[in-house]
C-alpha positions in Angstrom: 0.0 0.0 0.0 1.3 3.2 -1.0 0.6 6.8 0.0 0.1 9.3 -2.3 1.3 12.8 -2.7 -1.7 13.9 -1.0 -0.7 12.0 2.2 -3.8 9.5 1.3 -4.4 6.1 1.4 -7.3 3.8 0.5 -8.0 1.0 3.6 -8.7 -2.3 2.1 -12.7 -3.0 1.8 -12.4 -6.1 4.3 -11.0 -3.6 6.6 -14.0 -1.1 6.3 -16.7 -3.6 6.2 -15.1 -5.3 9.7 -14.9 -1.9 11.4 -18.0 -0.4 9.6 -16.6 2.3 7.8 -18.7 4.2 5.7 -18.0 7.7 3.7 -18.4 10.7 6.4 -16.4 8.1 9.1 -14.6 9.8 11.4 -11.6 7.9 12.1 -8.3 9.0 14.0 -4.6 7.7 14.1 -3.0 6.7 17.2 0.6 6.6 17.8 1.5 4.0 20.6 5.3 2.4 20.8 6.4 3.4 17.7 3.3 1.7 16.2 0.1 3.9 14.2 -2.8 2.4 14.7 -6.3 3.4 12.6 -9.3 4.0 15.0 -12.8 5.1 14.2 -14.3 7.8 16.1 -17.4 6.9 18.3 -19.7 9.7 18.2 -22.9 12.0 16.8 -21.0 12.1 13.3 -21.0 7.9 13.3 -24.1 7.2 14.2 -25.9 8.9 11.5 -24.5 6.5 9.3 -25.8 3.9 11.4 -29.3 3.0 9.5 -27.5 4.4 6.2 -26.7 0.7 5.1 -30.4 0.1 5.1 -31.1 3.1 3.2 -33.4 2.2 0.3 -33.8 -1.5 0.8 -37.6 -1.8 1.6 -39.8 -3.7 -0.6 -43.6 -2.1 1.2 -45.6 -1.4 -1.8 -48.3 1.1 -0.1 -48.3 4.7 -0.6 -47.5 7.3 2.1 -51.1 7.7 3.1 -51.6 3.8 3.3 -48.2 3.6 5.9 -49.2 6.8 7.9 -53.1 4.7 8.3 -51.2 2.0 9.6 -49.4 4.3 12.5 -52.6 6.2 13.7 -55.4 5.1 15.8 -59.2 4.2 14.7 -61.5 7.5 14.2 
């Protein structure tokens, strides 16, 4: 893995899928022992993302008004 001359690098997909790492992540580095370690943030900015995987994945075929029946009472 290389850096480039924007100081960037790309973290392998297994890696981001494992940690859930989506675009808008706020990670950090960590320097411990001579070692940098990647950690993501935990936080307001994270959790977002958290229902973003989900994001246009139902299959309800009712319209707005037949959903919004569902969630009131009886009249």
């Amino acid at each position: 893995m290389r850096v480039t001359t924007k100081g960037q690098i790309t973290i392998p997909r297994k890696i981001r899928e494992k940690l859930g790492i989506v675009p808008a992540t706020e990670i950090d580095f960590v320097e411990e022992n001579g070692r940098v370690y990647l950690v993501k943030k935990v936080g307001p900015a994270n959790r977002k993302h958290t229902f973003s995987k989900l994001r246009g994945v139902a299959t309800v075929k009712m319209t707005t008004d037949e959903i919004m029946a569902l969630t009131r009472e009886d009249q």
